[in-house]
N, CA, C and O atoms as a MOPAC input file, in Angstrom:
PM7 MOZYME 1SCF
protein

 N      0.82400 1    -1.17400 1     0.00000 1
 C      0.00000 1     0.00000 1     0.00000 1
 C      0.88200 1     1.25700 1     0.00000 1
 O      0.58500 1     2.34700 1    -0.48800 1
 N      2.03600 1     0.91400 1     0.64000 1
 C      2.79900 1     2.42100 1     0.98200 1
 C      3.11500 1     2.62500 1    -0.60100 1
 O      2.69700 1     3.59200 1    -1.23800 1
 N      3.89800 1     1.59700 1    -1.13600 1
 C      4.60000 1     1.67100 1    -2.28000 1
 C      3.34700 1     2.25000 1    -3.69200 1
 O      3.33400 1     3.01000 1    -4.66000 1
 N      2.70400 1     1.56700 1    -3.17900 1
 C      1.26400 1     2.14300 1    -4.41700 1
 C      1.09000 1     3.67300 1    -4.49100 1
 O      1.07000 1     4.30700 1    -5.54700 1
 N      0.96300 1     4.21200 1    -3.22300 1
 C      1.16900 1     5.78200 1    -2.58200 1
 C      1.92200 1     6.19600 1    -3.09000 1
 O      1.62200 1     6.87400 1    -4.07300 1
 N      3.21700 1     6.05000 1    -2.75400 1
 C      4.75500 1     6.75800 1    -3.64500 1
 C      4.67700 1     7.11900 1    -4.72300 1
 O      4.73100 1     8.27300 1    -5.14900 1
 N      4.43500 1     5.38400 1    -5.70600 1
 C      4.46600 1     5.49800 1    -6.94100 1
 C      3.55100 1     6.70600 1    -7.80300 1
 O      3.86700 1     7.49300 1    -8.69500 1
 N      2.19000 1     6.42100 1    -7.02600 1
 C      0.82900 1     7.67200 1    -7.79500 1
 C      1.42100 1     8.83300 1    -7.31900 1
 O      1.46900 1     9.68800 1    -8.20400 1
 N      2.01400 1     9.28400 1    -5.97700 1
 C      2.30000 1    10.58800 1    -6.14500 1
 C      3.63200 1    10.99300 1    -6.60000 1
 O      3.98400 1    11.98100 1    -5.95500 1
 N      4.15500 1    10.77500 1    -7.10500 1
 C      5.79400 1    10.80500 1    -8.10000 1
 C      5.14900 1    11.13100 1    -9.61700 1
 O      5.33400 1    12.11900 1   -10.32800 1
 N      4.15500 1     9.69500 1    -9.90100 1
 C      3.38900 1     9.66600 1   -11.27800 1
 C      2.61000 1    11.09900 1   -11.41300 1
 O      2.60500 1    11.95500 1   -12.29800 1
 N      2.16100 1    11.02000 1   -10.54700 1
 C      1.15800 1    12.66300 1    -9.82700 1
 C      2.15300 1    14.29100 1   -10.02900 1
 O      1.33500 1    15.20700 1   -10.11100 1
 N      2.79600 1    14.52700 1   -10.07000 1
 C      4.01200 1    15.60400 1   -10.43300 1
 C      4.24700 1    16.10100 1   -11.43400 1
 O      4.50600 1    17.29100 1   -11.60800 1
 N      4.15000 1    14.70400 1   -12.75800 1
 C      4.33400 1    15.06500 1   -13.94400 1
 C      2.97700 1    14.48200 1   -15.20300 1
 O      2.67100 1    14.85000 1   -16.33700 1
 N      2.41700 1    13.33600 1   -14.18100 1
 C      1.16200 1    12.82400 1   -15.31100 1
 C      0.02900 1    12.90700 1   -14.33200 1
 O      0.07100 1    12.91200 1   -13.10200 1
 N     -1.44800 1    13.00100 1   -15.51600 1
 C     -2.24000 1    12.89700 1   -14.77400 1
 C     -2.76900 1    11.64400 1   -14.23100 1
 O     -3.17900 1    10.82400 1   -15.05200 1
 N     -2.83200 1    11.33200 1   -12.87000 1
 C     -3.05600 1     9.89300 1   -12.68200 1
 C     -4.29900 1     9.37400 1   -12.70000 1
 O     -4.51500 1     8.18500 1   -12.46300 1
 N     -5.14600 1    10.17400 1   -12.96300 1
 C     -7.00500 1     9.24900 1   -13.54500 1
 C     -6.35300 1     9.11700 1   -14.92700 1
 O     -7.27800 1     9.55900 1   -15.60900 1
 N     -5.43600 1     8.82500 1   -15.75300 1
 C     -5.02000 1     8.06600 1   -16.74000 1
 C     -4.61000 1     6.52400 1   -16.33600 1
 O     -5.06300 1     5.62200 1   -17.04000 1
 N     -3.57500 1     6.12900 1   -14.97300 1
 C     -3.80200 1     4.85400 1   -14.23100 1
 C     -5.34800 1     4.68300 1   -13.32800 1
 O     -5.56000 1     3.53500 1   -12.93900 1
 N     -6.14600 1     5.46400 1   -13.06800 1
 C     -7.50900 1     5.10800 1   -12.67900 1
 C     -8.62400 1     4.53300 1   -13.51300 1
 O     -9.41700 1     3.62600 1   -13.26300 1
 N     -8.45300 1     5.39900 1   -14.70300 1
 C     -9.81100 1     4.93600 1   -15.79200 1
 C     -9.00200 1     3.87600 1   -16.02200 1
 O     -9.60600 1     2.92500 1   -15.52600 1
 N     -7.37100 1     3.25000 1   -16.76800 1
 C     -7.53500 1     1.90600 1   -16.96500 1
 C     -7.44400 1     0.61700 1   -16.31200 1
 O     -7.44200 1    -0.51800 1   -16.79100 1
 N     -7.34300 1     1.15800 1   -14.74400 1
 C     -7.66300 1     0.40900 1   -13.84300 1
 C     -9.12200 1    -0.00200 1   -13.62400 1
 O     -9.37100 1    -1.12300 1   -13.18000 1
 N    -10.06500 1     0.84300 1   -13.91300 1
 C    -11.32400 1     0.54400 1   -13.69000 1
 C    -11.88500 1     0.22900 1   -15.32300 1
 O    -12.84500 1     0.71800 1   -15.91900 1
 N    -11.19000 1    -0.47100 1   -15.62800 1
 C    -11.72100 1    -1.72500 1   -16.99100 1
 C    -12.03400 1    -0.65300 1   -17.97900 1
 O    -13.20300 1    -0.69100 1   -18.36500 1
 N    -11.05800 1     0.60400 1   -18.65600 1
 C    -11.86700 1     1.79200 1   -19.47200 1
 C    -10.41800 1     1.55500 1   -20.39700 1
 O     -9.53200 1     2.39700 1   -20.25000 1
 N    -10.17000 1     0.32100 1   -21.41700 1
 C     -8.79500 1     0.03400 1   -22.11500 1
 C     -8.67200 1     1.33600 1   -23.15700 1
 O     -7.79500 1     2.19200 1   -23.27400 1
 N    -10.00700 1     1.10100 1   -23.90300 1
 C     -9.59000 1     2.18400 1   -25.21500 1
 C     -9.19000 1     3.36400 1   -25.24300 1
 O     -9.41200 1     4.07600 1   -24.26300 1
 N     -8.46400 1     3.90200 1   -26.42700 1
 C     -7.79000 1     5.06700 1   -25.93700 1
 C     -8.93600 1     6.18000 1   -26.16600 1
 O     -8.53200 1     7.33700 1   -26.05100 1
 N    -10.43000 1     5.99600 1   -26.50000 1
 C    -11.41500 1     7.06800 1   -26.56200 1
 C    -11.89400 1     7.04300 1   -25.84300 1
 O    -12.49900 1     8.09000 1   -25.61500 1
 N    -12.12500 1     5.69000 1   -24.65500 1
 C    -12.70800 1     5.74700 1   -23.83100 1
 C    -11.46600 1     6.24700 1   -22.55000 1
 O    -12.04200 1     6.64900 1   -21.54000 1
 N    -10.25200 1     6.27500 1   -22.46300 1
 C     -9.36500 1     7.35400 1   -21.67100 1
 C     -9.47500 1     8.72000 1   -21.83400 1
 O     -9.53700 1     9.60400 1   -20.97900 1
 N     -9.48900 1     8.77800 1   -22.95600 1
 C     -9.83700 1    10.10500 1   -23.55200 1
 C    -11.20000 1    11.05000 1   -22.97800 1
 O    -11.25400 1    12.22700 1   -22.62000 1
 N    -11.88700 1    10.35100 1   -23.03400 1
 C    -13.65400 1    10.81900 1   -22.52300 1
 C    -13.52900 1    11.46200 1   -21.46100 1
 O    -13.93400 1    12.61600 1   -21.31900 1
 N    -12.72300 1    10.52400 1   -20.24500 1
 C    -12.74300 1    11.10500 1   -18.95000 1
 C    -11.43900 1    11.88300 1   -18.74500 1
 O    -11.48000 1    12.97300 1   -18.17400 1
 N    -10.23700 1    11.34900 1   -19.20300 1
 C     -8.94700 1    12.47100 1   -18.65900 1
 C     -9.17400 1    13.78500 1   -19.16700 1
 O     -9.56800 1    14.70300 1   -18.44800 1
 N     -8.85000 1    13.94000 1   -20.82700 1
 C     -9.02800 1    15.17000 1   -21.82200 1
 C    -10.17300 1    15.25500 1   -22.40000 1
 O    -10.36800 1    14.69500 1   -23.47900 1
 N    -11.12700 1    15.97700 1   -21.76900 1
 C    -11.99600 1    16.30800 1   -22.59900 1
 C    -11.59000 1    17.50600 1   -23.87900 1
 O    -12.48800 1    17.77400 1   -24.67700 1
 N    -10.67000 1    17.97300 1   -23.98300 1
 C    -10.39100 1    18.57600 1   -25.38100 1
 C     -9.10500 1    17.46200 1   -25.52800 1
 O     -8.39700 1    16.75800 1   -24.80700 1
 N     -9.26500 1    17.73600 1   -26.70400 1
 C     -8.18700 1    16.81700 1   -27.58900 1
 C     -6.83200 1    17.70800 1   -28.06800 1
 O     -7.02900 1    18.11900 1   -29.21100 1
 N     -5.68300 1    18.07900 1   -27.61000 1
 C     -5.11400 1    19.22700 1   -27.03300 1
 C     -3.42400 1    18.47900 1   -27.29700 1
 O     -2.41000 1    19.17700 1   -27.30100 1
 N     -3.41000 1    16.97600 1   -27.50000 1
 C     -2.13700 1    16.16100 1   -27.70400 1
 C     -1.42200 1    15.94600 1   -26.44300 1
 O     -0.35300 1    15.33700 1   -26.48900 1
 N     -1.98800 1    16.47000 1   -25.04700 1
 C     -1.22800 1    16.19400 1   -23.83800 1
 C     -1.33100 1    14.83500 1   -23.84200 1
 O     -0.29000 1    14.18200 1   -23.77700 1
 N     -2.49700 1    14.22200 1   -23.91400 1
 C     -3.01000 1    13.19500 1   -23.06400 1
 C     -2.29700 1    12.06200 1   -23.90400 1
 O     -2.17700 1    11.01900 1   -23.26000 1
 N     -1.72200 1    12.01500 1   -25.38200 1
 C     -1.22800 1    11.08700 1   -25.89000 1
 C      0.45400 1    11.00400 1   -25.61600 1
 O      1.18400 1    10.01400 1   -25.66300 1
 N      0.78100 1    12.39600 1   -25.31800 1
 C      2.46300 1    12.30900 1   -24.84500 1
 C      2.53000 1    11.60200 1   -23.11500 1
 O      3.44900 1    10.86800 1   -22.75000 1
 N      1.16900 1    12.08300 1   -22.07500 1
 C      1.68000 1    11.20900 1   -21.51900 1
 C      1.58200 1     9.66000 1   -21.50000 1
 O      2.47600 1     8.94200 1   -21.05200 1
 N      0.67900 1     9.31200 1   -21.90700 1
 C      0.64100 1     8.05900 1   -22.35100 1
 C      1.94700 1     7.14400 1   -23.03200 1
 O      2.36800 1     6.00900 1   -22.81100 1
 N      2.33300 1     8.18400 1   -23.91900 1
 C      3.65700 1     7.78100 1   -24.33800 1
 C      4.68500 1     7.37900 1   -23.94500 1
 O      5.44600 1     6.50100 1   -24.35100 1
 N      4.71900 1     8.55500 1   -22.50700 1
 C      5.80000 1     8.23500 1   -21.66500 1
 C      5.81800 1     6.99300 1   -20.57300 1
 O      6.73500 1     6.25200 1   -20.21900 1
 N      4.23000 1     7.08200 1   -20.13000 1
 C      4.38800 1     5.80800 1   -19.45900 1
 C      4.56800 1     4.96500 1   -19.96900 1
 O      5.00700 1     4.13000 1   -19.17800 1
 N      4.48400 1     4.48600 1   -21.19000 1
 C      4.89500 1     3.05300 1   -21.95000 1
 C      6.19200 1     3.26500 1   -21.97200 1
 O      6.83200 1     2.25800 1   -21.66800 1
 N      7.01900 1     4.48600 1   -22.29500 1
 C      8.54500 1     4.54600 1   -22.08800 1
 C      8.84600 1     3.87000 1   -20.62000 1
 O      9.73900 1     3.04800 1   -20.41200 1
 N      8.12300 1     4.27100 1   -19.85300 1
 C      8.71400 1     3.78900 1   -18.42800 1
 C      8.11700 1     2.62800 1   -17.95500 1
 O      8.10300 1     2.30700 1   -16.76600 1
 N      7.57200 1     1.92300 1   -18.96100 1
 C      6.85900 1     0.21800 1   -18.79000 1
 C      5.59700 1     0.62800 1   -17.56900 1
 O      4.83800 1    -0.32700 1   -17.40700 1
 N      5.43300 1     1.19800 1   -17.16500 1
 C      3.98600 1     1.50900 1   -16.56900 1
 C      2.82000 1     1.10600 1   -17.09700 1
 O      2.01500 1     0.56200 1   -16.34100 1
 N      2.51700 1     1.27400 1   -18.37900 1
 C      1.42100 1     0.76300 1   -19.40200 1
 C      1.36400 1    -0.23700 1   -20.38600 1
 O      1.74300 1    -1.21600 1   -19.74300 1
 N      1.20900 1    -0.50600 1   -21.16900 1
 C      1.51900 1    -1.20600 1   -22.23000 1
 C      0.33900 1    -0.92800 1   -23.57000 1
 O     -0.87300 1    -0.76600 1   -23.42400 1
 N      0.92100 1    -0.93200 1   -24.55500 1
 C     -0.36600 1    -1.06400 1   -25.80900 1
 C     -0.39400 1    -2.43500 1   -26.06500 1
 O      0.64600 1    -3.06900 1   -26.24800 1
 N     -1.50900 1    -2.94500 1   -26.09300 1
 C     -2.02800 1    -4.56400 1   -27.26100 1
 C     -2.66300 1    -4.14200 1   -28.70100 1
 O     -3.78900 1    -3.70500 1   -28.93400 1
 N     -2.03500 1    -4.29900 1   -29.22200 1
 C     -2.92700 1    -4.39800 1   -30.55800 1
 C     -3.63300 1    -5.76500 1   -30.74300 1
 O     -3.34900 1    -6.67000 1   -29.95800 1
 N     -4.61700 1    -5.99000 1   -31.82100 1
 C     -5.27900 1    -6.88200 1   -32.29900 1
 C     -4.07400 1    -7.78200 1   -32.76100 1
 O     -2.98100 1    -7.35200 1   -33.13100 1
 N     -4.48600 1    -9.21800 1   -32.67100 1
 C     -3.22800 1   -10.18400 1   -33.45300 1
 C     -2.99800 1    -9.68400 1   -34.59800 1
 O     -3.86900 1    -8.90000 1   -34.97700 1
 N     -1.70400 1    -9.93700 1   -35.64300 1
 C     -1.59000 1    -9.28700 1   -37.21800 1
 C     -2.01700 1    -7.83100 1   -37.62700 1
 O     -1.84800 1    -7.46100 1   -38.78800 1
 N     -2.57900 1    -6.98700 1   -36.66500 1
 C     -2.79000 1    -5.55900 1   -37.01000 1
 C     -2.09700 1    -4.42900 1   -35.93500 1
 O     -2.56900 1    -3.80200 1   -34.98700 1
 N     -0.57300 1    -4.48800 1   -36.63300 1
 C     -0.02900 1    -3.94900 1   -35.40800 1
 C     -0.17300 1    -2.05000 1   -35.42300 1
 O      0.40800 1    -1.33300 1   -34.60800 1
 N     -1.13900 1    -1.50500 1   -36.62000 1
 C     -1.86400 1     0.03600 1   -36.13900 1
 C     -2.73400 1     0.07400 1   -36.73800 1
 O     -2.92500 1     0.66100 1   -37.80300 1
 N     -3.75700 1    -0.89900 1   -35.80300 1
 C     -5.07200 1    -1.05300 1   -36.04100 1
 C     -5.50700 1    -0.24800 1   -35.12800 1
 O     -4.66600 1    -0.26200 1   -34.22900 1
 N     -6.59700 1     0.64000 1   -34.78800 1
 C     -7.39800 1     1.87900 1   -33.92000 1
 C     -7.99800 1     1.07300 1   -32.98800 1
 O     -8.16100 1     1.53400 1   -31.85900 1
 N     -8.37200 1    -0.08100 1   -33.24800 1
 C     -8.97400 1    -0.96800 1   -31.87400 1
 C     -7.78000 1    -1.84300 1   -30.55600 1
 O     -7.93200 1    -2.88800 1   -29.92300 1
 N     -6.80900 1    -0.97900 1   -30.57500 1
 C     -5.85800 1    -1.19600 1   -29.77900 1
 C     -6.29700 1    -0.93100 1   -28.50400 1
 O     -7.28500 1    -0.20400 1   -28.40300 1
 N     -5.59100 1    -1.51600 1   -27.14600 1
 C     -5.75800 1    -1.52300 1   -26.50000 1
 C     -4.96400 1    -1.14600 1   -24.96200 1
 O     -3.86000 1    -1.67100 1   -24.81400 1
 N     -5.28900 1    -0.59500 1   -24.25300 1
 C     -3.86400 1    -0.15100 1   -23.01800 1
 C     -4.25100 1    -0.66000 1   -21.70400 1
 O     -5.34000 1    -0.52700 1   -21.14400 1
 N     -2.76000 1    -1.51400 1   -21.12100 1
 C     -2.80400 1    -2.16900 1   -19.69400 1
 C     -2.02400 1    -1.97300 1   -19.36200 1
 O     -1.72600 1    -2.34600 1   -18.22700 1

């Protein structure tokens, strides 16, 4: 629990962390992240995303054989 704490408020400094909340609470797609973090579409919300996959925090799935297919997915 402590360590969960740390981590969100470190993550908390530089990203917004209802980006680890909505896909914790079963919300994978990136329109359905979108809905609730950025409601304007503004390009923040995809750099941080970016970065957490830089820092293995997240991950993208694509569909098998469609590796930039739009029905991708983030865990």
């Amino acid at each position: 629990m402590y360590i969960e704490n740390v981590f969100l408020r470190e993550i908390g400094k530089a990203y917004d962390v209802r980006i680890l909340k909505v896909i914790g609470n079963e919300k994978k797609r990136y329109s359905d992240i979108q809905s609730v973090v950025a409601r304007n579409d503004n390009g923040s919300l995809s750099k941080q995303m970016n970065n957490l996959m830089d820092m293995e925090t997240i991950t993208k799935v694509f569909p098998i054989n469609r590796p930039d297919d739009k029905k991708k997915v983030f865990l």
